[in-house]
C-alpha positions as CSV (number, residue, x, y, z in Angstrom):
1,X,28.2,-23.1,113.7
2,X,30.2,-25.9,112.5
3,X,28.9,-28.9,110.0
4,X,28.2,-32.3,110.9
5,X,31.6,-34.4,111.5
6,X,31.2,-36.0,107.9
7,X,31.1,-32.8,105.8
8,X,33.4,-33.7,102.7
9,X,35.4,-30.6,101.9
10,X,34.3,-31.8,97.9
11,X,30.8,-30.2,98.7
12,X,30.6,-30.2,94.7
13,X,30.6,-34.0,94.5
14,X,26.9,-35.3,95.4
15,X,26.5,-38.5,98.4
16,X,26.0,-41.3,95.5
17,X,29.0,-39.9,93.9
18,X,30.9,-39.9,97.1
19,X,30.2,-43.3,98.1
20,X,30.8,-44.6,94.3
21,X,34.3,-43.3,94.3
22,X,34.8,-44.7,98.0
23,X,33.6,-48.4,97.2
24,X,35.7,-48.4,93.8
25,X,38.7,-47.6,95.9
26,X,38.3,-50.2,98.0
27,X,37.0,-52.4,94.9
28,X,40.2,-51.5,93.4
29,X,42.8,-52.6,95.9
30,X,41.1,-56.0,95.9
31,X,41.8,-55.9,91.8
32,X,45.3,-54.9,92.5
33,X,45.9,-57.6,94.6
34,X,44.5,-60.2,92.4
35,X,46.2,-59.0,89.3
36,X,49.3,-58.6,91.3
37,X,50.1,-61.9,92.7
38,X,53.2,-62.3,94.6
39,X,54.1,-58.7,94.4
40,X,51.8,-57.9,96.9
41,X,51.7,-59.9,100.3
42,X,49.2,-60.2,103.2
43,X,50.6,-57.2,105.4
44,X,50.5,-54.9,101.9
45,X,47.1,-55.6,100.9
46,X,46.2,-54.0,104.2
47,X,48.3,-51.4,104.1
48,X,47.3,-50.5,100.7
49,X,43.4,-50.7,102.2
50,X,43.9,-48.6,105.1
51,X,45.8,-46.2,102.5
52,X,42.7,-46.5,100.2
53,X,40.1,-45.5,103.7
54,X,42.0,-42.7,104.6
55,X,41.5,-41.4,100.7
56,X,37.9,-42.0,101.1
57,X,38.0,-40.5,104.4
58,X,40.1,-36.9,102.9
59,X,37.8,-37.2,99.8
60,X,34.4,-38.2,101.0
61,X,33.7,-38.1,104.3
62,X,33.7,-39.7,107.5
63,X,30.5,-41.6,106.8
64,X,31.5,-42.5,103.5
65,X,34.8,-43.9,105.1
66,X,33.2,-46.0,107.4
67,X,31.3,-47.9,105.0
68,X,34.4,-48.2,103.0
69,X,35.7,-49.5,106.3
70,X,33.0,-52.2,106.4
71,X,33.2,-53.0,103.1
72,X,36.9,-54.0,102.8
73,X,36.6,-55.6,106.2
74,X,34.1,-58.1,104.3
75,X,36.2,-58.7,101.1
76,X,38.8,-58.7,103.4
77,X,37.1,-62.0,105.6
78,X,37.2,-63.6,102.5
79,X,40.7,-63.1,101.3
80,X,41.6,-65.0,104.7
81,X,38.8,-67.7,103.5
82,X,41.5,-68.1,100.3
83,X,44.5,-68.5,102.8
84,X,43.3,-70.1,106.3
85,X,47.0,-70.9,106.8
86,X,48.3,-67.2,106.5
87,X,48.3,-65.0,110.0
88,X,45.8,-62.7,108.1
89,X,43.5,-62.4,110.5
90,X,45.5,-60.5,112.6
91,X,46.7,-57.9,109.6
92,X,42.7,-57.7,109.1
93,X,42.5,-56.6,112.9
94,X,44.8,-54.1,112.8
95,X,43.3,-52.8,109.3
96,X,40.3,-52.2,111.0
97,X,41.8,-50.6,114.1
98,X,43.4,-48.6,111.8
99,X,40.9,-47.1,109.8
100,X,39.2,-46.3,112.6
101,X,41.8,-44.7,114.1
102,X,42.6,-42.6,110.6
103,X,38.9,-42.2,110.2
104,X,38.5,-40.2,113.3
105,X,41.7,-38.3,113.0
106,X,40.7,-36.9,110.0
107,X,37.1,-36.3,111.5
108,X,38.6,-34.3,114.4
109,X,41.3,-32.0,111.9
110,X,38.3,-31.3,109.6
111,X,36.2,-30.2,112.7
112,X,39.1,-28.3,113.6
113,X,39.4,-26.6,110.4
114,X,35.8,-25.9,110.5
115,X,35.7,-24.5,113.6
116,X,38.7,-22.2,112.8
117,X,37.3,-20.8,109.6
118,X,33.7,-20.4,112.1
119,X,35.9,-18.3,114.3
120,X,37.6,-16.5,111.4
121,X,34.3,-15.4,110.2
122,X,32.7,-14.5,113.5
123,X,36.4,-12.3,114.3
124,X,35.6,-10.6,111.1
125,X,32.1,-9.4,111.7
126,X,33.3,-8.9,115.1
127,X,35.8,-6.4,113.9
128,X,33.2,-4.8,111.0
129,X,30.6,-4.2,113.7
130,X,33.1,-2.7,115.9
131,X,34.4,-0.3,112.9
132,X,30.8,0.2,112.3
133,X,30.4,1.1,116.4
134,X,33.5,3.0,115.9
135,X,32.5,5.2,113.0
136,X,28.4,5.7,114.8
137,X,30.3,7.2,118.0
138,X,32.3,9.5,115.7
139,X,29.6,10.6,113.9
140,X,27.4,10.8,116.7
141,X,30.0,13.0,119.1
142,X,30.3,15.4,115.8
143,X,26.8,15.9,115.2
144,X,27.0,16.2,119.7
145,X,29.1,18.8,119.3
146,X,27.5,20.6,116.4
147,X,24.1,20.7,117.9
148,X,25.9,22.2,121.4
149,X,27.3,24.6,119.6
150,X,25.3,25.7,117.2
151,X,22.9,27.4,120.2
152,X,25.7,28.6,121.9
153,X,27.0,30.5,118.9
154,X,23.9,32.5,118.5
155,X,23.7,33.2,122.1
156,X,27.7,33.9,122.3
157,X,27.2,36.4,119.2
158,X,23.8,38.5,120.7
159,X,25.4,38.7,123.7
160,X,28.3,40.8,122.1
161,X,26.0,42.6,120.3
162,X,24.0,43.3,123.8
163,X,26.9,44.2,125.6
164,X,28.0,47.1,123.0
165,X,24.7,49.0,123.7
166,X,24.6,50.1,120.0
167,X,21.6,48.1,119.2
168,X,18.4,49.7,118.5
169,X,15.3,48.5,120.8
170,X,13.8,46.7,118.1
171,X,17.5,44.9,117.9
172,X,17.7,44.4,120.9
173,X,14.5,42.6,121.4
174,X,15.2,40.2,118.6
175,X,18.2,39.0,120.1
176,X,17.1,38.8,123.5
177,X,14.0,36.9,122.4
178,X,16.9,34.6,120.1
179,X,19.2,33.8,123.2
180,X,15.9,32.7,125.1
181,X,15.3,30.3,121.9
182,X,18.6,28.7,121.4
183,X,19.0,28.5,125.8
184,X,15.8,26.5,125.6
185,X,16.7,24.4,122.9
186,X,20.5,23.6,124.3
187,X,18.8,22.5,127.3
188,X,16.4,20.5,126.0
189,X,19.3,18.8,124.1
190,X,20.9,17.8,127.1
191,X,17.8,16.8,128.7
192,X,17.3,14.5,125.9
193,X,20.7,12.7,126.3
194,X,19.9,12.1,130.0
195,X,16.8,10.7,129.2
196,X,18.1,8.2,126.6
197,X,21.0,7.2,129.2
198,X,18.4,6.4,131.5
199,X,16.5,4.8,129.2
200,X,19.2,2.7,128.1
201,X,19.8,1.5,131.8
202,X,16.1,0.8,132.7
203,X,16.2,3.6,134.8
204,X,13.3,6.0,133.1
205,X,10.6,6.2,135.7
206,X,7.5,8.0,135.8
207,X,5.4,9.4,138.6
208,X,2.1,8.4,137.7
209,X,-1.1,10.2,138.5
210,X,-4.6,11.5,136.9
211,X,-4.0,14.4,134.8
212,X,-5.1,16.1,132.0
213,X,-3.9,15.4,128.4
214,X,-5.2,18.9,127.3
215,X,-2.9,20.6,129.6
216,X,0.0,18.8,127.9
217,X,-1.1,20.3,124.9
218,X,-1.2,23.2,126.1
219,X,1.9,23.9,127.8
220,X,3.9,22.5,124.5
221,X,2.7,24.9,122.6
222,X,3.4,27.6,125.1
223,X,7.0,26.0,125.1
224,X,7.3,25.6,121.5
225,X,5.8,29.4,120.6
226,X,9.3,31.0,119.8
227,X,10.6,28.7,117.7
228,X,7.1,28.8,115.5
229,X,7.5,32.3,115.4
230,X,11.2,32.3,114.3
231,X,10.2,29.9,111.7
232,X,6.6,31.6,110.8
233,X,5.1,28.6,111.9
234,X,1.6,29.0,112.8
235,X,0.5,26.5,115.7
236,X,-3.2,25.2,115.7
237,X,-4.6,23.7,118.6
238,X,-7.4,21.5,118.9
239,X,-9.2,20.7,122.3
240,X,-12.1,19.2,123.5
241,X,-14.7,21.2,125.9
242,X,-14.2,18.3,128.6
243,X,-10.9,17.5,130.3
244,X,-8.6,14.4,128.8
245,X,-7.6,12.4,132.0
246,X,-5.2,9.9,131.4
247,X,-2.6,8.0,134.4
248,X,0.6,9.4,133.8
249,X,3.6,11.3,134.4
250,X,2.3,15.3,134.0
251,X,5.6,16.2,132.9
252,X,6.8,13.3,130.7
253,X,3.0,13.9,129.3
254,X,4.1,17.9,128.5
255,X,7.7,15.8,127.5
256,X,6.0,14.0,124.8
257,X,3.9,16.8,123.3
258,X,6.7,19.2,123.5
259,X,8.9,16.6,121.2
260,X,6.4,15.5,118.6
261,X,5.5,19.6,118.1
262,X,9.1,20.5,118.0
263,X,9.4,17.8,115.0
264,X,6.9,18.9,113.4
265,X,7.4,22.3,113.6
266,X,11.2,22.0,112.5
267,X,9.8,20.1,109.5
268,X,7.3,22.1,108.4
269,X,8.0,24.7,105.8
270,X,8.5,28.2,106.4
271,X,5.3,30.0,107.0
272,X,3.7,26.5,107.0
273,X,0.8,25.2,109.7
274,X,0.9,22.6,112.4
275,X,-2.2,21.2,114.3
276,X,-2.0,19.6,117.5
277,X,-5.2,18.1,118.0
278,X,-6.4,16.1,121.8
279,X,-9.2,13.8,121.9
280,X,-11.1,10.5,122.8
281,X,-12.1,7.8,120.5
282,X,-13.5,4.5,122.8
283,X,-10.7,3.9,125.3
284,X,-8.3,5.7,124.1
285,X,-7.3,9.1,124.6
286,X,-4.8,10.5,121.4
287,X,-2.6,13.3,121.3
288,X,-2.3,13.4,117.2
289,X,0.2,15.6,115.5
290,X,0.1,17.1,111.7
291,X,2.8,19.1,109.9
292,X,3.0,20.1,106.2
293,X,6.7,19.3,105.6
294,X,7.8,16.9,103.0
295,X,6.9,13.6,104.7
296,X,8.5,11.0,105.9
297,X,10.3,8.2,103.7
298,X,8.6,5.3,103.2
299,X,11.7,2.9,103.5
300,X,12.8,5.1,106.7
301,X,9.2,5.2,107.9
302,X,10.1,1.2,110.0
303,X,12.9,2.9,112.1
304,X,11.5,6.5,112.9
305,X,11.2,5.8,116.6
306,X,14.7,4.0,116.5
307,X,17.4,5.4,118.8
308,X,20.3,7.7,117.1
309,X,18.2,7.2,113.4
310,X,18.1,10.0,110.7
311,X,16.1,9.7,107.4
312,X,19.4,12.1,106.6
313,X,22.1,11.7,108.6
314,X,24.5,13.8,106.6
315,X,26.2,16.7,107.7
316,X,25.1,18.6,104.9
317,X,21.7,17.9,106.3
318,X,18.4,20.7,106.2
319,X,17.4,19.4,109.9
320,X,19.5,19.5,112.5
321,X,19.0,17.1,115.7
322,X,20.3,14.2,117.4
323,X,17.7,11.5,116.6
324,X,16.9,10.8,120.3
325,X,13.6,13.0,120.5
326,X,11.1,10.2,118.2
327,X,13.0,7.2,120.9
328,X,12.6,8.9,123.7
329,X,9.0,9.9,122.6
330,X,8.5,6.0,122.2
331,X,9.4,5.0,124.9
332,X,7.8,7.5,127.2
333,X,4.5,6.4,125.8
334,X,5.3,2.8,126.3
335,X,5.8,3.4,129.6
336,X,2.6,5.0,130.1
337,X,0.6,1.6,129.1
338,X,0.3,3.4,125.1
339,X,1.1,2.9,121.4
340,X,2.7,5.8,119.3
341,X,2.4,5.6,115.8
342,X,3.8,7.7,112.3
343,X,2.4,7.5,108.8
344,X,2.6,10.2,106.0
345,X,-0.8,12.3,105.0
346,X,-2.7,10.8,102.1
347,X,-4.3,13.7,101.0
348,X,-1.6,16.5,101.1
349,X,2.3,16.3,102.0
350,X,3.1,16.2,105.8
351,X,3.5,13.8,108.4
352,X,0.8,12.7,111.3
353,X,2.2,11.1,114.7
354,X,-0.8,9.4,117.0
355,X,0.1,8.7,120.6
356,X,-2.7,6.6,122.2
357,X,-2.8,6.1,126.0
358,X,-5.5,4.5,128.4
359,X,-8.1,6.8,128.8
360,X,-9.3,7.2,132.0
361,X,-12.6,8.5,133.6
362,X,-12.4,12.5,135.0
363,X,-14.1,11.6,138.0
364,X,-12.3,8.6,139.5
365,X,-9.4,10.4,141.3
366,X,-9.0,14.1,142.1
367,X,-6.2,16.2,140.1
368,X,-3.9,18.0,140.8
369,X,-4.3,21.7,139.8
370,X,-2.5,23.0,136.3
371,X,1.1,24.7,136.5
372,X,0.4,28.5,135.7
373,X,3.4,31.0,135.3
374,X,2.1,34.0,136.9
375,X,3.2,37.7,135.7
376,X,6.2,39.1,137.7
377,X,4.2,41.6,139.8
378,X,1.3,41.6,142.0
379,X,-2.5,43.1,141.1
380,X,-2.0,46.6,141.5
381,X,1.9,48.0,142.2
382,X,2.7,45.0,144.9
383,X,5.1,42.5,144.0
384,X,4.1,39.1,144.6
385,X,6.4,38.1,146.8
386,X,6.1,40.9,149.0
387,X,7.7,40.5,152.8
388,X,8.2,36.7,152.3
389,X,11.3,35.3,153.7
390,X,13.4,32.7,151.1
391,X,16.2,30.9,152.4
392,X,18.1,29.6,149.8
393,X,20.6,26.5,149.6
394,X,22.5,25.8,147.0
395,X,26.6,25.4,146.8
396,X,27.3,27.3,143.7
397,X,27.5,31.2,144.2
398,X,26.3,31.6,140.4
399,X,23.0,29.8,141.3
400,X,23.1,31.3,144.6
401,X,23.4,34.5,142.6
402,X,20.6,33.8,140.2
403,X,18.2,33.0,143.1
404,X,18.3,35.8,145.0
405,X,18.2,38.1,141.9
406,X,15.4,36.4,140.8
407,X,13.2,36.6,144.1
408,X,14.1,39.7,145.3
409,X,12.9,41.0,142.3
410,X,9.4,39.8,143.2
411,X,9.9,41.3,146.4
412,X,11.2,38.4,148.7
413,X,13.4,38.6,151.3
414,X,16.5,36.2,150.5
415,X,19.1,34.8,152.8
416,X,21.4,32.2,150.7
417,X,23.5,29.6,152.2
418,X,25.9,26.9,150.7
419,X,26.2,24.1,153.6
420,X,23.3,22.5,155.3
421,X,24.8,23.6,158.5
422,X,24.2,27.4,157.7
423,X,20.8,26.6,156.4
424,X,20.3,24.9,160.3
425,X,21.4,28.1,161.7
426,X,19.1,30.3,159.4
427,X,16.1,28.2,160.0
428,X,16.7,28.9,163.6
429,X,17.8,32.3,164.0
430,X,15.8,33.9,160.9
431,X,13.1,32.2,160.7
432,X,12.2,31.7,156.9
433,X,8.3,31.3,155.5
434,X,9.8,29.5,152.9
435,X,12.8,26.7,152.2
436,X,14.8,26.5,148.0
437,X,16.9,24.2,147.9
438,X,19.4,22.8,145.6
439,X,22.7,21.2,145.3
440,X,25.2,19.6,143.2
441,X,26.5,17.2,146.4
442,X,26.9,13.6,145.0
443,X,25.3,12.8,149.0
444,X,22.5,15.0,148.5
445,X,22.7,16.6,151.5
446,X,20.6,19.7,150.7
447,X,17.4,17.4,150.0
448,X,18.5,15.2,153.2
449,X,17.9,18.5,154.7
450,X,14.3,18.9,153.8
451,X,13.4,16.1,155.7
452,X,15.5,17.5,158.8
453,X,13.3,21.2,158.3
454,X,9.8,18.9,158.6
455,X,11.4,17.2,161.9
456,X,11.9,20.5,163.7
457,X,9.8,22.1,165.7
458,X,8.1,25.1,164.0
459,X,10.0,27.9,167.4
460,X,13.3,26.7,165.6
461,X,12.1,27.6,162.1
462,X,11.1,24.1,161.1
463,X,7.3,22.4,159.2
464,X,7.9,25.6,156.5
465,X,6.9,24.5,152.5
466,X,10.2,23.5,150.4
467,X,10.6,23.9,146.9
468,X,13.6,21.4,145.4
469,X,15.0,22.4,142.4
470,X,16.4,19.3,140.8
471,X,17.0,17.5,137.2
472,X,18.1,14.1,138.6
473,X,15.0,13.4,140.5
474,X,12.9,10.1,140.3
475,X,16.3,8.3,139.5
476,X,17.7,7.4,142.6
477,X,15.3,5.7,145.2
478,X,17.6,7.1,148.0
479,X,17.1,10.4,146.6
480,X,13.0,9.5,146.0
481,X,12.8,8.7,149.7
482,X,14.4,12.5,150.4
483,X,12.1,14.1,148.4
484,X,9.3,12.5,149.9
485,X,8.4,15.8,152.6
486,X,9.2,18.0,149.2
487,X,6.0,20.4,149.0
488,X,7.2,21.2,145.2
489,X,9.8,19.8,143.2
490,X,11.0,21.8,140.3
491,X,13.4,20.6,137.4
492,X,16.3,22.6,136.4
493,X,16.5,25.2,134.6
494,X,13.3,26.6,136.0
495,X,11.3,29.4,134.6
496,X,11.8,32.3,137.1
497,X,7.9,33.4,136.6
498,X,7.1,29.3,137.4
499,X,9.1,29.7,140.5
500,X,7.9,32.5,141.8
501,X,4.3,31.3,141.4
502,X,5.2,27.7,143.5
503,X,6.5,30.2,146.1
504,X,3.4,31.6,146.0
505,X,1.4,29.1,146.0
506,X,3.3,27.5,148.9
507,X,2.7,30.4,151.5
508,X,-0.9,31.3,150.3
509,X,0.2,34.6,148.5
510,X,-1.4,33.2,145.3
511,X,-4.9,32.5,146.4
512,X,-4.9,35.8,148.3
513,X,-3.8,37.4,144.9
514,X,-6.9,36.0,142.9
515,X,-9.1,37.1,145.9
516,X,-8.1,40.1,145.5
């Protein structure tokens, strides 16, 4: 912003001061003249006037030379009074034209000159924020690339280890069950950066329905059990008798649980306690979180939830992380109509997050049934899946691979495919019970193809239940509408027990199992 048109550059003079020195200039080319005499004609007293306005006008201001103007115009009126027969009129005339004229000039240069200096400053900040932006994105592709590879070298280094069959079972175990552990957490990582790109674009949707806060709960902690108990972090749970119903996203609900436990857990001492506790208090339902660790700094306490923020950001630091998990934790609650709040523990060292949503009553809408992972095997010596046929889709041969592995283990019957054409001629000459599909086609074909299995007629293999396998769902509208005949839709990587139970579930196999 630039100052008014008048600013004097001689900011250390006051306005009296100013217009003191402007009237005694004025004052004093009058005395001049007087003292003078014939020295000093008619078209030189104006000259040295306009002279003395344009020093007013450099030294106090515009305003200031204005009234200088005005007031030399006067004496000048009666300096012509003296000399009626002298052509001083006209010298007064072009006095006053030209200190109007040299009054604005030097208006317009210090404007300029303002302006410039404005700009010089605003270029400056410009360039420290962008060395600022600059230095962030450096730091934040190292600690990227630190947090990636940290998981990978422990999974990189068991799987050696595995593959020299020298370990003793014991060994073995522990490494297997450490691979699971840093898998999990390198994709939750990059399920974390998705979610804050999507954020960042407005395009973090939910898929709201009833369902039950407790079974959030509960399926964090199931998530979160081996990195307690690599840590010797002992996980209590507090639930009410009744169900917790709130409107919201199940998943992003087990999202939210999942990252305030993991914080708290990964702050907590070893062999320390952390209680996740779900209840109701008026119309609120809370999901509250409590760890022992140090606590949170007070002066860090404002910017917890803040996007790419780190009490210590160091990387020398005891926690790793990207600082994403608290902002995406925000602004999945937000998004559900709640508030999440952080505070430190009054009584003993720790830290206690308190996410509130709209509670909502357990008998207004029907809901949906809880996600259980069922054990590999039937009851008895029968696998689960059992004389089921699984077609598969999917264009990469290691997930084609994995699939068929994976089900055929539980008994299935698998035919794979990598083109929705195949998977036209498979519906059609084999007949499946059941449709998995996923792809990596920027057209989506594969879920276009869902919709194409409910149009057929059920003698050319068509109306069978489809599972999608997916991690960009609820994105893209095009890709919503796809989905929309999608019996199940699963997001990747999927838990191979948590597939084989939707498969189940999808053909009836799992409520003749508990019939059983």
């Amino acid at each position: 912003m630039t100052g008014p048109a008048d600013e004097s550059p001689h900011s250390k003079f006051s306005v009296p001061v100013r217009l003191t020195i402007a009237f005694l200039l004025i004052a004093g080319v009058f005395a001049l003249d007087r003292y003078a005499g014939v020295m000093i004609d008619d078209g030189s007293h104006f000259i040295l006037l306009g002279t003395a306005v344009l020093a007013v006008a450099w030294l106090a201001g515009t305003g200031p030379a204005l009234g200088a103007l005005v007031f030399a115009s006067i004496l000048g009126v009666f300096h012509i009074a003296d000399a009626p027969e002298s052509p001083a009129h006209v010298h007064l005339a072009l006095f006053v034209l030209h200190g109007l004229l040299v009054t604005a000039v030097v208006s317009e240069l210090r404007s300029a000159r303002r302006e410039a200096e404005a700009r010089a400053r605003e270029a400056h900040v410009a360039r420290q924020e962008g060395e600022s932006a600059s230095r962030l994105k450096d730091e934040f592709l190292a600690t990227i690339s630190h947090e990636l590879r940290t998981p990978l070298n422990a999974v990189l280094g068991w799987v050696h280890l595995l593959r020299t069959g020298k370990l003793d079972s014991a060994t073995s175990a522990r490494g297997l069950e450490s691979i699971d552990r840093n898998v999990r957490l390198q994709a939750q990582l990059t399920s974390d950066l998705l979610d804050v790109s999507k954020a960042l674009t407005g395009k973090l949707q939910l898929d709201p329905r009833p369902a039950r806060l407790n079974d959030a709960a509960r399926q964090a902690v199931a998530s979160t059990g081996p990195a307690a108990h690599a840590k010797d972090v002992r996980i209590n749970l507090i639930l009410p008798k009744e169900d917790i119903v709130v409107h919201g996203d199940g998943p992003r609900l087990r999202q939210v649980a999942w990252q305030l436990l993991a914080n708290a857990i990964k702050f907590s001492p070893r062999g320390g306690a952390v209680e996740i506790t779900v209840d109701a208090l008026g119309q609120d339902a809370r999901l509250i979180v409590r760890d022992g660790g140090p606590g949170i700094d007070p002066t860090f306490l404002p910017r917890v939830f803040e996007r790419f923020t780190q009490a210590d950001a160091s990387p020398t630091r005891n926690a790793g992380g990207l600082g994403v998990g608290l902002a995406l934790v925000r602004e999945l609650v937000e998004l559900h109509g709640g508030e999440i709040e952080a505070r430190n523990r009054g009584d003993v060292s720790g830290a206690i997050f308190m996410a509130r949503f709209p509670l909502q009553s357990v008998d207004a809408p029907k809901l949906a049934p809880p996600i259980t992972a069922l054990a590999p095997g039937g009851n008895g010596n029968r696998p689960l899946l059992e004389g089921l046929r699984v077609l598969v889709l999917d264009q990469e041969a290691e997930g084609r691979d994995l699939l068929r592995t994976v089900l055929q283990h539980r008994g299935a019957s698998v035919q794979t495919v990598c083109s929705v054409e195949e998977a036209l001629q498979s519906l059609e000459a084999w007949r499946p019970d059941v449709l998995v599909s996923d792809s990596l086609s920027p057209d989506h074909d594969s879920y276009a193809l869902v919709g194409k299995v409910q149009s057929l007629e059920a003698d050319r293999g068509g109306r069978i239940p489809s599972v999608a396998l997916t991690s960009v769902a609820r994105t893209d509208e095009r890709l919503r509408k796809m989905l929309a005949n999608v019996q199940r839709e699963l997001r990747k990587p999927v838990e191979p027990a948590l597939l084989t139970s939707e498969v189940a579930r999808l053909t009836g196999r799992e409520r003749r199992r508990a019939e059983r």
